[in-house]
GUDREN-976576 format. One line per field, with one value per residue: x, y, z of N, C-alpha, C in turn. Coordinates in pm, whole numbers. Each point is the difference from the previous one (the first is absolute). Layout:
REM GUDREN-976576
nxx <- [X/...];
nyy <- [Y/...];
nzz <- [Z/...];
caxx <- [X/...];
cayy <- [Y/...];
cazz <- [Z/...];
cxx <- [X/...];
cyy <- [Y/...];
czz <- [Z/...];
This chain:
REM GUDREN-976576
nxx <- [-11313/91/-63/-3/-44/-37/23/-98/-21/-70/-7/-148/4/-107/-87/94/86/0/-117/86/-104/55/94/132/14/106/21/82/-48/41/-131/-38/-115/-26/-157/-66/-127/15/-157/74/-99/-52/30/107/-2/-125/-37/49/-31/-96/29/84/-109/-81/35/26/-108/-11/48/-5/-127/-7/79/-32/-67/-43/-123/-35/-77/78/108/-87/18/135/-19/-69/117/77/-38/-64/-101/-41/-103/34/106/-6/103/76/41/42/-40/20/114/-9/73/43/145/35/89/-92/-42/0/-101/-29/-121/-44/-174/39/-98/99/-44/-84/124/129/-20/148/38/126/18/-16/-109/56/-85/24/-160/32/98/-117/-11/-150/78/-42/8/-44/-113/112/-54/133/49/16/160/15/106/69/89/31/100/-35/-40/-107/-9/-146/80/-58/10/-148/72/57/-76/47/128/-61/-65/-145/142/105/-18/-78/6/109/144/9/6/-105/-36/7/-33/-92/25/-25/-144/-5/44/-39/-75/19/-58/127/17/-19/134/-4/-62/38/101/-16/-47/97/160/-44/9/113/19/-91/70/142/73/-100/56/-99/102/42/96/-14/138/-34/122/17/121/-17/98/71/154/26/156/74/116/90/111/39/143/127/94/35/-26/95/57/-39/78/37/-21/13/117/73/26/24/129/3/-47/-108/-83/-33/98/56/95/54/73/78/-4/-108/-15/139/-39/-155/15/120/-59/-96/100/-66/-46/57/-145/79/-146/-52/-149/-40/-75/115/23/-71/-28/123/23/-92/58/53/-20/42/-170/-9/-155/90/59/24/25/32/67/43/29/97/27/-42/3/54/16/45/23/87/-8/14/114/-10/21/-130/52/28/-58/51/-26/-96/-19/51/-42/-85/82/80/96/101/-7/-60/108/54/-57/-46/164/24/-46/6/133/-37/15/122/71/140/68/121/22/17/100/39/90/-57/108/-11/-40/102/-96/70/-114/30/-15/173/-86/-49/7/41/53/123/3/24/75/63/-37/37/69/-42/0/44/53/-20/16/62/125/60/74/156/121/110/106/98];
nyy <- [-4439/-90/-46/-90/-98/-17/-104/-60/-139/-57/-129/-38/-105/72/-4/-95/122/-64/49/131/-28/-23/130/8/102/23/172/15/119/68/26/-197/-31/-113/27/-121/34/-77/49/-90/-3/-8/-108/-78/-57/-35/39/-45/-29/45/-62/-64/-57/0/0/-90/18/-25/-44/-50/56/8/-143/-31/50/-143/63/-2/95/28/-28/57/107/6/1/86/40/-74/53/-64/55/-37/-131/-86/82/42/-69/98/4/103/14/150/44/120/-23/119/-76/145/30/92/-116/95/-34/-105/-30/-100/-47/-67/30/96/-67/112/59/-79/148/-86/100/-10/-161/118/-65/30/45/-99/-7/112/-146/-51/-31/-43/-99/57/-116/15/59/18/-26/87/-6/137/34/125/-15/46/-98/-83/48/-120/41/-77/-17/-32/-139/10/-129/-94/-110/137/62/-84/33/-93/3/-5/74/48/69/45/91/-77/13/100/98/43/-160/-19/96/-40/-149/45/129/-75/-140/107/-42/-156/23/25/-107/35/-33/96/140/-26/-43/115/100/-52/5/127/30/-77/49/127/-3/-62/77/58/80/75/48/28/-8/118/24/168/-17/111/10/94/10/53/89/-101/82/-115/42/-59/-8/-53/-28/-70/116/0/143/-27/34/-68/-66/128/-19/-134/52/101/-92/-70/57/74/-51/76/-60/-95/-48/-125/-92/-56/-49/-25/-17/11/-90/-64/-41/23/-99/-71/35/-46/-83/-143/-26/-101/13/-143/-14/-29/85/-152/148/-6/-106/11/106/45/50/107/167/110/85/179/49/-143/24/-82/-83/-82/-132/-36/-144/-80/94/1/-88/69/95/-47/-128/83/27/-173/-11/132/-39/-79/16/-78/120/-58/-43/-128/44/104/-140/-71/92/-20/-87/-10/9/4/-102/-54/64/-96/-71/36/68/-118/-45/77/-10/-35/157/66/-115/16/-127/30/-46/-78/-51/31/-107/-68/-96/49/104/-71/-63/-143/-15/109/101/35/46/-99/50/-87/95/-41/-137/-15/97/-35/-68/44/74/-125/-60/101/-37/-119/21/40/-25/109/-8/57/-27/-56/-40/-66];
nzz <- [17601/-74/-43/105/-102/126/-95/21/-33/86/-13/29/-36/-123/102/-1/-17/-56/-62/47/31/122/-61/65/-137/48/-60/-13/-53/-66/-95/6/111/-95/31/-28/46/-62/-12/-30/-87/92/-25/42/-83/-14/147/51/-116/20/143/-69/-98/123/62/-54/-42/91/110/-76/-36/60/21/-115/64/-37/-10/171/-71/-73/138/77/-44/-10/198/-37/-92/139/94/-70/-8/79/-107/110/27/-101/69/11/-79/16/124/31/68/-28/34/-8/63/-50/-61/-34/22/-185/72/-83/52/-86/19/-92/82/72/119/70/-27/102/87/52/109/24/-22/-69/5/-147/35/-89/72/71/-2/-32/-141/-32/-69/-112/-28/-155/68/116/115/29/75/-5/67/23/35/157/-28/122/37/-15/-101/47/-66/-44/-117/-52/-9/-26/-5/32/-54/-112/111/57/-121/65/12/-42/-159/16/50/15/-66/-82/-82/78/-22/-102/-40/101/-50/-101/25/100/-148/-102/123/-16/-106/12/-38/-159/-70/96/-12/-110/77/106/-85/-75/102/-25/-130/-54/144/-44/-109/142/-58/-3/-81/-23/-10/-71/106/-1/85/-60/69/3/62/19/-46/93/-68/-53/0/-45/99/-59/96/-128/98/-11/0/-124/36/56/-106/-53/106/-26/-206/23/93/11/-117/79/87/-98/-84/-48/105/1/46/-130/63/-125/99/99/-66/-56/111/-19/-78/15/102/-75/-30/72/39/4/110/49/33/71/-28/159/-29/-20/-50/-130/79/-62/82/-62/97/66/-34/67/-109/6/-29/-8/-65/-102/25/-104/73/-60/-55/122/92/-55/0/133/-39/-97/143/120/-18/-98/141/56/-52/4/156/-6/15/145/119/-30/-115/29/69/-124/-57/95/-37/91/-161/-78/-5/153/81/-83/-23/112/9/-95/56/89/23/-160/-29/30/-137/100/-110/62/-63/109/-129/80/-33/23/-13/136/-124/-40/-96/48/-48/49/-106/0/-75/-23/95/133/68/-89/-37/105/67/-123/114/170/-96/-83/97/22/-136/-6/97/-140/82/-5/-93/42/-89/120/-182/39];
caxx <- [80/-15/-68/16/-164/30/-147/14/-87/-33/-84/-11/-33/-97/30/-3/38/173/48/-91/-61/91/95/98/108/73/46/52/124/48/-21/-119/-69/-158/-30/-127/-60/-97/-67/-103/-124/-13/167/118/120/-41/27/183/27/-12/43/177/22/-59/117/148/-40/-10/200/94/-71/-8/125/51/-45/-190/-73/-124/-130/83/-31/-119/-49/46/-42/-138/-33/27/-60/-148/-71/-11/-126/-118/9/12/91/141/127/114/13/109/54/112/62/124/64/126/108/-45/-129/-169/-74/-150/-74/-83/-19/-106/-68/110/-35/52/155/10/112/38/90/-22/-127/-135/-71/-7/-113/43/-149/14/94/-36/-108/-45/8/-33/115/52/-99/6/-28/110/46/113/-13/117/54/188/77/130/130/-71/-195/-17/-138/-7/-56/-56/-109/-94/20/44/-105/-146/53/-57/-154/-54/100/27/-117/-175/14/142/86/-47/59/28/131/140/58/9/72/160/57/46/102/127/95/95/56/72/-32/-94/-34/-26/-161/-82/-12/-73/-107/-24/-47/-124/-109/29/-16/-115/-46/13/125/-99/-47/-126/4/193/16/152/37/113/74/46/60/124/148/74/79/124/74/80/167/53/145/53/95/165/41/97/162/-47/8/-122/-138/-43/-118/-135/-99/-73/-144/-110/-56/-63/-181/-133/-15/30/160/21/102/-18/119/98/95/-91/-48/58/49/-65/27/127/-2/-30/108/-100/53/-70/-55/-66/-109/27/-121/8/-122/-5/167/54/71/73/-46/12/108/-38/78/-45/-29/-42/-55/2/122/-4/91/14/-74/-85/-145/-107/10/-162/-48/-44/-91/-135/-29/-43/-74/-90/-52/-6/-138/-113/20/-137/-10/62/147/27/36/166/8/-11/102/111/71/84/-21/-159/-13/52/-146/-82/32/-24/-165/-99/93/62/-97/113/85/101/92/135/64/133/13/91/-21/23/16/-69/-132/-9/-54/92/-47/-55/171/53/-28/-188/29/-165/-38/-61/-128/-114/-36/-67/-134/-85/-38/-92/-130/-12/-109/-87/-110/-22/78/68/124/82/116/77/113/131];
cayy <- [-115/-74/-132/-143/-43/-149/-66/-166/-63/-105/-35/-149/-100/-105/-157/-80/54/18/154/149/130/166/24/153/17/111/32/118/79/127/85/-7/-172/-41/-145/7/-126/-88/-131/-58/-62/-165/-87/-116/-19/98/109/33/46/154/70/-23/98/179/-13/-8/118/131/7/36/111/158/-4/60/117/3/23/-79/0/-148/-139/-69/-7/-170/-117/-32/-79/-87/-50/63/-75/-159/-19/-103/40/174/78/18/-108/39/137/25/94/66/106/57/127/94/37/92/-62/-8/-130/12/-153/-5/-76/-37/-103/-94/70/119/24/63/97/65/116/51/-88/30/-13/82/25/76/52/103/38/-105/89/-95/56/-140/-1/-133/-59/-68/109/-7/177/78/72/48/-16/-12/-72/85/-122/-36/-1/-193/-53/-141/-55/-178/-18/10/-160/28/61/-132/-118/-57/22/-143/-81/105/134/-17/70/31/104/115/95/79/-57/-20/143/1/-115/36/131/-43/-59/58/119/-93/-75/74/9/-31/-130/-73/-12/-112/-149/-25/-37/-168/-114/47/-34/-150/1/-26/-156/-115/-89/-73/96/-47/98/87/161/60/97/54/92/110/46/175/-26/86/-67/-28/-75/-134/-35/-131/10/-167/-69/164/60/-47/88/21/182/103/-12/138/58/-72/-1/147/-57/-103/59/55/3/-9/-90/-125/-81/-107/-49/-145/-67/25/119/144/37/36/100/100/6/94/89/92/-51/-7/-174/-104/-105/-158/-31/-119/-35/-80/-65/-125/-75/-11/121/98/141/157/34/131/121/33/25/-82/-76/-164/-39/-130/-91/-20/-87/-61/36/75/-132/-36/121/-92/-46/46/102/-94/-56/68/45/-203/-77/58/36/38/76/-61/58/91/-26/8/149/94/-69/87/-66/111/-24/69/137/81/-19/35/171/68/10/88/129/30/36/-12/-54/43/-102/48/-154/-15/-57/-64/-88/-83/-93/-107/2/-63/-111/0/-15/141/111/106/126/-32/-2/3/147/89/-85/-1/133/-10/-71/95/119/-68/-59/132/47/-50/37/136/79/42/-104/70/-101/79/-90/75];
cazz <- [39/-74/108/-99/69/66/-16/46/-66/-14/-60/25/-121/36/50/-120/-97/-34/-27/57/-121/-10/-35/6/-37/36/-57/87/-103/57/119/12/1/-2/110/-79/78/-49/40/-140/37/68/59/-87/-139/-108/64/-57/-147/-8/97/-29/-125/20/84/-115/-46/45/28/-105/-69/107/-11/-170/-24/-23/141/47/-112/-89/9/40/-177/-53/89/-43/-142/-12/159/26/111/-6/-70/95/148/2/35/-65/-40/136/76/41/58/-62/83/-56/125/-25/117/111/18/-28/-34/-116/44/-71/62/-35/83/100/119/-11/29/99/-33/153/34/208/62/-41/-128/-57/-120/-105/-116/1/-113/-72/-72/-64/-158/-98/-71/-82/39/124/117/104/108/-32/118/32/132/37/109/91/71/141/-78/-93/-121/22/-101/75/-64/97/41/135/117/14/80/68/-62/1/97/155/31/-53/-103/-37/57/-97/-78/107/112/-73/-4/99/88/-84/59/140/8/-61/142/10/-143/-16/-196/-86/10/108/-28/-76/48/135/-38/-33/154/125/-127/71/133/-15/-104/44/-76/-139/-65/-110/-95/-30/69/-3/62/-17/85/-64/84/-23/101/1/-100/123/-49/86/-53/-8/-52/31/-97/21/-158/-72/9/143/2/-22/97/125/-53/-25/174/-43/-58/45/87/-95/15/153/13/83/-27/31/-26/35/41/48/-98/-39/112/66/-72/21/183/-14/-100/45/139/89/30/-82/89/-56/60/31/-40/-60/11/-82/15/-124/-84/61/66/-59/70/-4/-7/126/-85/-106/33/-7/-54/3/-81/-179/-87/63/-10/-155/-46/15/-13/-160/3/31/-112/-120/81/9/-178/-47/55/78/156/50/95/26/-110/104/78/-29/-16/144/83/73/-52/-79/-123/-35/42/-142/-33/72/-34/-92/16/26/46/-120/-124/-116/103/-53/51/-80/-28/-10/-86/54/-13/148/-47/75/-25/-146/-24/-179/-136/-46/-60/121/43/41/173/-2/60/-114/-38/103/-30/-113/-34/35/-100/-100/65/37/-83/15/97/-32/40/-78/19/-47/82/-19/54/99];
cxx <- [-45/-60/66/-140/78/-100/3/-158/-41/-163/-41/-136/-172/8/8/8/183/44/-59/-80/12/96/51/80/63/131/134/64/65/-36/-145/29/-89/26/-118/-62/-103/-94/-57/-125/-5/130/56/35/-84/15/154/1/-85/41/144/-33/-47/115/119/-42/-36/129/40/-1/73/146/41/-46/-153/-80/-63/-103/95/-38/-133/-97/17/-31/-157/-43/109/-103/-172/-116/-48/-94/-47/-37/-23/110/152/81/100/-9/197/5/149/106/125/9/70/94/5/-97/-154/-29/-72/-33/-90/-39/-191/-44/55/-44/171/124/-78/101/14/36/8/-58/-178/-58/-16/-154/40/-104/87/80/-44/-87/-39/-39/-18/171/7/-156/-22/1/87/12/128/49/144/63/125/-40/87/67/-94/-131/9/-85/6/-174/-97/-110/-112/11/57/-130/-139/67/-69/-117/-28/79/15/-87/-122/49/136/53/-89/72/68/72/113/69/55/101/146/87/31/123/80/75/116/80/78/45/-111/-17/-2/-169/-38/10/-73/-144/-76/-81/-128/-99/-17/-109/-182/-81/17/41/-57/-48/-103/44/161/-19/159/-40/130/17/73/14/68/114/70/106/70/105/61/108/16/93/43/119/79/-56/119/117/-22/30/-197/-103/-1/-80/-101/-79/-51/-128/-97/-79/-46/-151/-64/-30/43/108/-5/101/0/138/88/150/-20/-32/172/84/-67/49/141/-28/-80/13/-129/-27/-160/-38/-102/-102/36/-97/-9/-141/-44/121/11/29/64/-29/19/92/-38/102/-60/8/-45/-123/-14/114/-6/72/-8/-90/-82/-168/-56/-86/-119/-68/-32/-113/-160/-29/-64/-207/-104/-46/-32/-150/-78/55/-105/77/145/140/21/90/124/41/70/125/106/99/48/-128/-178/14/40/-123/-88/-6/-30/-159/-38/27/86/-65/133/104/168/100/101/72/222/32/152/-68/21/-6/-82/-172/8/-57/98/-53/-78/132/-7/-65/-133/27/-169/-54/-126/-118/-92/-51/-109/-126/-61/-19/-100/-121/2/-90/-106/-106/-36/64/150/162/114/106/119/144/113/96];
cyy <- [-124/-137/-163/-94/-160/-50/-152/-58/-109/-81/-131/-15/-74/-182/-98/50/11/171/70/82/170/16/129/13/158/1/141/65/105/85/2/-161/2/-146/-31/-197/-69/-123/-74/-87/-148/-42/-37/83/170/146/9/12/127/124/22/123/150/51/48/116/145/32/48/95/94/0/94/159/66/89/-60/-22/-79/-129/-40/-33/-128/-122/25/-30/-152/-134/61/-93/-124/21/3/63/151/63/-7/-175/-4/136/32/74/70/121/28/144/5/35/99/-17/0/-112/27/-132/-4/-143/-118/-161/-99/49/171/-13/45/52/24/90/-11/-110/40/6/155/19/31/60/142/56/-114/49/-174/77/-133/2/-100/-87/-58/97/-33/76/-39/55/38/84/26/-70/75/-128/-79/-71/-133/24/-166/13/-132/-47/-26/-116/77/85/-123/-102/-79/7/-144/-112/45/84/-13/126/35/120/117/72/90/-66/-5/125/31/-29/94/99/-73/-67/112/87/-113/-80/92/11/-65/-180/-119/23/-66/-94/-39/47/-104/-73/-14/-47/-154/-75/0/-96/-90/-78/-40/134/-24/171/-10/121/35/161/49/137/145/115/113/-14/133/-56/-69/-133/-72/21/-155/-36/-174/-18/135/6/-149/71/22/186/8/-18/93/30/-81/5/167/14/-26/141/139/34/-63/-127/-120/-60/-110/-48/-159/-47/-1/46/108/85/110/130/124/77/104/130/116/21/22/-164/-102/-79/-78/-26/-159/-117/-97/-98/-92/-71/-38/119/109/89/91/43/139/114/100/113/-88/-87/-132/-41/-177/-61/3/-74/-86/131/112/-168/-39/132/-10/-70/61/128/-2/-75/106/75/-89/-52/71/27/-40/57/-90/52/140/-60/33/90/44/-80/61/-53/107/-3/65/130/90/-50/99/133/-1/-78/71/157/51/24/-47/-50/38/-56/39/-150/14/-101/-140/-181/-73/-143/-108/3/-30/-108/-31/-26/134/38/13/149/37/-49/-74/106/120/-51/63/150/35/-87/100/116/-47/40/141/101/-49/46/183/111/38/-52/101/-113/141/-86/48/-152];
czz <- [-77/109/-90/29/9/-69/62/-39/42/-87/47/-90/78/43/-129/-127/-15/-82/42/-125/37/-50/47/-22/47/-106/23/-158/86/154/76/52/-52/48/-66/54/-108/16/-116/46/48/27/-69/-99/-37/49/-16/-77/-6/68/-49/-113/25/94/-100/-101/53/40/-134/-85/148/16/-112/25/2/81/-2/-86/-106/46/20/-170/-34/47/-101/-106/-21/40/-29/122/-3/-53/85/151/-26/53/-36/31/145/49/-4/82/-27/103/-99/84/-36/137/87/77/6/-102/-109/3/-73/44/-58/51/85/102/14/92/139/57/145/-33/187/34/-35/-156/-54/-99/-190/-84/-36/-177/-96/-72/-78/-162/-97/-61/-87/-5/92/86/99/58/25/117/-13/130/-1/112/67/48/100/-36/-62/-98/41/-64/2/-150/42/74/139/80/13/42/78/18/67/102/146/57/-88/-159/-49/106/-6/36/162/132/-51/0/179/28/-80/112/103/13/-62/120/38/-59/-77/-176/-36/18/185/-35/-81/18/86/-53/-133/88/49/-114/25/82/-22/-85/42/-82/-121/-72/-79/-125/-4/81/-51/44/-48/57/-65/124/-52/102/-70/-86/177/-43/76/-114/17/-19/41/-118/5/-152/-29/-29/181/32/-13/139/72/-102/0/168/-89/-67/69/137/-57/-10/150/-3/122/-37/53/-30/12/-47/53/-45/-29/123/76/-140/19/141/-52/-88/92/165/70/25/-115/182/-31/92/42/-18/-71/-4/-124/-36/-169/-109/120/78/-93/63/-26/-8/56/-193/-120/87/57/-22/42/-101/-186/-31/60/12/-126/-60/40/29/-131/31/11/-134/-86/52/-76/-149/-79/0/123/156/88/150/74/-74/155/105/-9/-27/127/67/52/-58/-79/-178/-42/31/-140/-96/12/-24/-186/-77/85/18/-110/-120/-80/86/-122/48/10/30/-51/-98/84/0/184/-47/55/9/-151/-21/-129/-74/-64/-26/120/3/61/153/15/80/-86/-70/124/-76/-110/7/75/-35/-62/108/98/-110/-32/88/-22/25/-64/50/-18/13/-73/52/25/-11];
């Protein structure tokens, strides 16, 4: 069974440092993620600049084809050791998950991957072998994931959280792993855990970090698709093929508009009911078909389902972006299904013009419907997930 990897990232910035000297870059080809954590030496400017370039180099070598022993070769004849400190330029961390979900982690001087499964800490010594590589001593570990299983990445600014502050001897390594297996039983995606364990990183420095922490999230999800049917056809003969379409493949069904909504209701002579719920007077009720997940108004709430979306791919989510997330409104409930409830998402888009969603200074053929659409396909891949549109 083919798996999809939720990934999510957060990062906070030594105190009085305007740059993170961590870096993560995630990569998706074919038939593989790589995820890869970089710590460049000390802070500011200069750690970002090594952490960006080991990072950007490694992603991209394993992206092209490289192996693991390639890239790390190259991080060592780019990146040698410090004169003064004896030690490497930038630690990394390397994950590349294939689609059947075996892992190859390669891991040089990043505190060690931690591996839920079931709410329980997974031991990975068993499948970890320590090998020289390039003149550098990494370990190596290979593994399957299953639908359900976290990896979680960290640099060391997260287990030496509240060194001297909160705590005498920091987080370490074994609360943190702790604290992961317990929240990953409530924290239902990747990027709710890295935020909430940010928060908690945060929370022990007291708002005053003395290192760059970053937390990265790598979740196994089952494939799971979201239909998307918004806007009639433009031949009104073709709407028993564009509803057939849509009710067609597996998956979750969404419908956004009241047109779309009653064209689907006739086609498959089944009613259209209007939720009286008005738990946001500034956007439309939902309404319900009897077989379609969701069904909600058009442009008004795709219009901030952009918002929150653009929110969460833009800028630094935190626990407050959740809030809005979690709202009883058409627009976060369509948010919400394709952040967390969408490996692949499949638009079937009606081409029909609605005059009264015309802006006159755009051609007549550019709807702003369709603008919307087309941004949340953008920012749907964006977050790594696979896009189908299908016009009518």
């Amino acid at each position: 069974m083919k798996i999809h990897i939720d990934a999510a990232y957060r990062s906070i910035n030594k105190y009085g440092e305007e740059l993170c000297g961590d870096k993560v870059q995630i990569v998706r080809n074919k038939d593989s993620t790589i995820a890869v954590l970089a710590d460049g030496l000390g802070s500011g400017v200069k750690a970002n600049i090594l952490s960006t370039l080991t990072s950007t180099i490694l992603a991209t070598m394993l992206e092209e084809g490289a192996t693991v022993t390639e890239a790390v070769e190259t991080i060592a004849a780019t990146l040698p050791v410090c004169s003064v400190r004896k030690v490497a330029y930038s630690t990394f961390s390397i994950a590349q998950i294939f689609d059947d979900g075996a892992v190859d982690l390669v891991e040089f001087d990043n505190p060690p991957c931690m591996f839920v499964r079931n709410g329980t800490l997974v031991d990975l010594d068993p499948f970890s072998e320590v090998k020289e590589c390039a003149g550098k001593t990494v370990t190596e570990s290979r593994f399957t994931l299953q639908p359900g299983d976290i990896l979680g990445l960290v640099s060391d600014g997260v287990v030496y959280a509240g060194v001297g502050q909160a705590l005498n001897f920091g987080w370490n390594w074994d609360n943190v792993s702790a604290w992961l297996a317990k929240t990953a039983q409530k924290e239902a995606s990747a990027p709710r855990l890295a935020i909430s364990l940010s928060q908690a990183v945060k929370e022990l420095y007291l708002d005053k970090p003395g290192d760059d922490s970053t937390c990265l999230i790598l979740k196994a999800e089952p494939e799971s698709v979201v239909n998307m049917l918004a806007g009639p056809p433009v031949n009104p003969e073709d709407d028993p093929k564009m509803v057939h379409d849509f009710m067609a493949p597996p998956g979750k069904r969404l419908i956004c508009g009241g047109t779309s909504a009653n064209i689907v209701a006739r086609i498959l002579n089944r009613k259209v009911e209007t939720s009286l719920n008005y738990s946001d007077p500034t956007l439309p009720p939902t309404g319900k078909i009897q077989g379609i997940d969701l069904v909600t108004e058009g442009v008004l709430t795709l219009s901030r389902t952009v918002e929150i979306l653009r929110e969460y791919v833009e800028k630094e989510a935190d626990a407050a972006f959740f809030h809005k997330l979690d709202a009883d409104n058409g627009a976060a409930l369509i948010a919400r299904m394709l952040l967390e409830d969408c490996t692949s998402l499949k638009v079937f888009a009606g081409r029909a013009i609605n005059p009264a969603h015309q802006n006159p200074g755009l051609p007549a053929d550019l709807s702003i419907k369709m603008q919307l659409l087309d941004t949340i396909c953008s920012l749907v891949k964006q977050m790594g997930k696979k896009v189908e549109r299908y016009f009518y």
